[in-house]
C-alpha positions in Angstrom: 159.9 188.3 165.2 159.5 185.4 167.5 160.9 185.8 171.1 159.8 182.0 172.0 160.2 178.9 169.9 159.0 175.6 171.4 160.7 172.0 170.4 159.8 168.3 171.3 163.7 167.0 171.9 164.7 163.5 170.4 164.3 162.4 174.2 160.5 163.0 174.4 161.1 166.3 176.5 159.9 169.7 175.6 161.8 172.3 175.4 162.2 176.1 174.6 164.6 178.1 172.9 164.2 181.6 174.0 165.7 184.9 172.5 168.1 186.0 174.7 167.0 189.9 175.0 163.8 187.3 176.7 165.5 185.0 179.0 164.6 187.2 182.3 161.0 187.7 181.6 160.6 184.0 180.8 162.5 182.6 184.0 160.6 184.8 186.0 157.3 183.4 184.3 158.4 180.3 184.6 159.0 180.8 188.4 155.8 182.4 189.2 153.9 179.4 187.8 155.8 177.1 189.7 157.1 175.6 186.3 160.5 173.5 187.3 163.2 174.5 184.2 166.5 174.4 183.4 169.2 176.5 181.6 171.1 174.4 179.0 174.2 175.3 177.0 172.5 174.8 173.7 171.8 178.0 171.5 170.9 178.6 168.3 170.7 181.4 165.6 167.5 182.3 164.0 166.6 184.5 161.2 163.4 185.5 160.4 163.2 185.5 156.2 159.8 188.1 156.5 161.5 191.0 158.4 165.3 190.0 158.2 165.5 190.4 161.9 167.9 187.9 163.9 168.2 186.8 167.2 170.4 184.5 169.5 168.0 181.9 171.3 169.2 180.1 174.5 167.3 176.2 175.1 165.4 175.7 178.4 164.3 172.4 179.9 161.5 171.6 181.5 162.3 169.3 184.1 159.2 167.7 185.1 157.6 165.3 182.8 154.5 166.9 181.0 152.0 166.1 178.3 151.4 167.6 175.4 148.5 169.3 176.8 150.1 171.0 179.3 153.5 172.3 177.6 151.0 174.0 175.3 149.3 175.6 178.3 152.9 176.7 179.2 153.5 178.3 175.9 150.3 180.1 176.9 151.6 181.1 179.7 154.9 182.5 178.2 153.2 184.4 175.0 151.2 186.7 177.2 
């Protein structure tokens, strides 16, 4: 089951939609890396078709601009 689901936003930002029971480890993640985020209202339901398994996800923003390049070093970051 994902934990971590990455989005480009219509805006051009990236964003993250985290599984809830995952919020804590990935603010604190974020934190430690000196990453600036922030919390949205937006969540979303996901299902995963292989293993049935479902989650509630909550959206995170990053604040700072960032390329591509480095919003998948990010992800990196958070996977570990």
């Amino acid at each position: 089951m994902q934990n971590i689901i990455s989005t480009i936003n219509d805006d051009g930002t990236y964003g993250l939609y985290v599984a809830e029971d995952f919020v804590k480890l990935v603010q604190d993640r974020l934190d430690q890396n000196g990453i600036e985020w922030r919390r949205t209202d937006v969540r979303m339901g996901y299902t995963d078709y292989n293993s049935g398994q479902s989650a509630d996800f909550g959206q995170f923003q990053l604040v700072s601009e960032v390329g591509a390049d480095r919003f998948l070093e990010i992800v990196r970051i958070l996977r570990k």
